[in-house]
N, C-alpha and C positions, 0 to 999 in steps of 0.2 A: 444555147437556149435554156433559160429555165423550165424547173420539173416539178410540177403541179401534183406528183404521187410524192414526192421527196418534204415536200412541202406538208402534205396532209399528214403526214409520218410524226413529223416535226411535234404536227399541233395535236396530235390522238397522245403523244408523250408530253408534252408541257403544258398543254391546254392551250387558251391563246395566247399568244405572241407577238410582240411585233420585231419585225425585222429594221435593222439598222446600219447604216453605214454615213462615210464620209466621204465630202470630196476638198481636193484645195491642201492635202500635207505637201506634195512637190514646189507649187511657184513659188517666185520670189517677192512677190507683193499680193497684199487682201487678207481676209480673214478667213478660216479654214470651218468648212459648214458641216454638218451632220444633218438626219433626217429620220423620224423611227416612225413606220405605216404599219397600221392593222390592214388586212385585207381580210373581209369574210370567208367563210369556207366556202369552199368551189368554185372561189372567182376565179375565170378565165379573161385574161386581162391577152388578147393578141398580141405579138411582137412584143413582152415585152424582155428586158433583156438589163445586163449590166449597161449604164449609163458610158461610159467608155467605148461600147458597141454601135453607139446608135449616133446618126447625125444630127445637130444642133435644131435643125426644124424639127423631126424625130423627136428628140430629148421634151421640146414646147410642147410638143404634141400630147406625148405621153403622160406628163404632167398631170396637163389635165386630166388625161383619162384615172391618172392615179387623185387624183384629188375627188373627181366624181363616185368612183366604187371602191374606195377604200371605206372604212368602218369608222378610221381616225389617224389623220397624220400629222406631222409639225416638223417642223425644222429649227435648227436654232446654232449658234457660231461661238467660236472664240475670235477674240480681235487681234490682232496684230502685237499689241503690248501685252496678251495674255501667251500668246504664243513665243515672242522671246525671253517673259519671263518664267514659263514652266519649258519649255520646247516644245517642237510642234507633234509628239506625241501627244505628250501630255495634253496639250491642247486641244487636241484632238479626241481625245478620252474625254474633255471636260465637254468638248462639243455635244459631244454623244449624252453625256448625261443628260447636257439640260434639253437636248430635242426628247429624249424619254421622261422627263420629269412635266416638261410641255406636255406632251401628250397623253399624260396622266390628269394634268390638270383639265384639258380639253374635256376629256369621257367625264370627269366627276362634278363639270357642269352640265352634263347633256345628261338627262335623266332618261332621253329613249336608249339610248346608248348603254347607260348603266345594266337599264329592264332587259338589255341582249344578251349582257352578257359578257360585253365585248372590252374587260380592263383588262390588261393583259397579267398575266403570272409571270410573264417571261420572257425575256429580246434575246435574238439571235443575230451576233454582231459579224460583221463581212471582218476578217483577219480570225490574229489568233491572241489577241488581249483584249481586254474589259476586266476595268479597276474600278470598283466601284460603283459600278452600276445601281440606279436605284431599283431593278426587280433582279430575280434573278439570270444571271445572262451567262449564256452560252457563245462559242464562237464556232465560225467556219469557214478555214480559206477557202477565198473565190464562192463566197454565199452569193456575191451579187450575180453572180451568170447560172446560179443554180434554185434559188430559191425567188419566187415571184416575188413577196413582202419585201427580201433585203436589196431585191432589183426594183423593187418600186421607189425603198429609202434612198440607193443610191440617186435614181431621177431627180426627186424630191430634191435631194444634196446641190448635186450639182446643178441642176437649172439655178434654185435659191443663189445659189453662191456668182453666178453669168452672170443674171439678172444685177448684183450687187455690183460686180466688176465692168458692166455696160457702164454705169450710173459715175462709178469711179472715173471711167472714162473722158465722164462729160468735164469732170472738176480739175485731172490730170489729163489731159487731150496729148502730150507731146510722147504719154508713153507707150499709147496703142492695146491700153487693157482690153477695150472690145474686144480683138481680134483676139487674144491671145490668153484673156483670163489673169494671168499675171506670170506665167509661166516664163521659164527663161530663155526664149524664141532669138535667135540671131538679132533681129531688129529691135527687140526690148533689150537686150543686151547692147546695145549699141545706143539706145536713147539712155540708159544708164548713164554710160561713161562721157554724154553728152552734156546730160543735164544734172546730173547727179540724183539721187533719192527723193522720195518726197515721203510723207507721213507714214502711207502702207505699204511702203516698203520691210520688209521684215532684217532688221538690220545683219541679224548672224546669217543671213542666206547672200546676204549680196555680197559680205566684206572682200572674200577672196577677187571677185568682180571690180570693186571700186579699188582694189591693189593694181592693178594693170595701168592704174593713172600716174600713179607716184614712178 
């Protein structure tokens, strides 16, 4: 469970922050998502928790409530060709930029927003890299089960990115992204070697996969 004293700790040393993570570096198809949330001081936001923790109604759920009492959130992805062409760190790092550059752009239209107070000086990233970040950034393993903001980012992440791979779903139906996100599940493995690849498949993550045919 995240800790709401660990959190104010945070914000009394950097001022405000927002917290950030990823979801989507493991499967074998889609694009890999990030997510960076201000939450105001003192929110008590119930249950919430690492997005990993919580079950898929859960995750909907909480969304919302992260999208209602956040100060300012956004989300934002690398594709599938940015991810094999930097790798999916890298890609993953660039995710993260541009959900915090999003969310910069967000506040510096919202003028109530501004008169709060609420741009951040600072993101605190779930791991232990951030290259280049556009504010200053800090990192901390396992932020997302400790800190409410980087457990709200992760939500944010990962829902974005379901929602995307529902949608996938509909366009590639024989590979079961619904269910599975794009992760490399016995039966997405198996519609692999079936049907072979299609676009958002991420070609360096299957190859060893589509070797088992030859």
């Amino acid at each position: 469970m995240t800790d709401a004293a660990l959190e104010a700790a945070y914000r009394a040393r950097l001022g405000v922050f927002c917290g950030v993570d990823e979801a989507g570096r493991g499967p074998l198809a889609g694009p890999v998502y990030a997510a960076a949330v201000i939450l105001p001081p003192d929110t008590d936001i119930i249950g919430i928790d690492d997005s990993k923790k919580l079950s898929a109604k859960r995750r909907e759920a909480m969304y919302e409530v992260v999208v209602e009492r956040s100060s300012a959130c956004a989300s934002a992805y690398a594709t599938v060709a940015e991810i094999e062409e930097y790798n999916i760190l890298n890609a993953a790092q660039l995710a993260m930029r541009r959900a915090i550059s999003a969310l910069m752009g967000d506040i510096c239209t919202c003028a109530e927003l501004l008169k709060q107070g609420d741009v951040p000086a600072a993101a605190v990233i779930d791991g232990n890299i951030a290259r280049d970040m556009p504010v200053r950034a800090e990192t901390l393993v396992g932020a997302d089960a400790l800190l409410p903001s980087v457990a709200a980012a992760s939500i944010i992440a990962k829902v974005s990115r379901d929602r995307v791979m529902r949608a996938l779903d509909e366009k590639y139906p024989m590979y079961g992204f619904a269910k599975h996100s794009g992760y490399g599940t016995r039966a997405h493995i198996a519609a692999l070697l079936e049907y072979g690849p299609c676009p958002e498949h991420r070609a360096s993550f299957i190859a060893k996969i589509l070797s088992q045919k030859k």
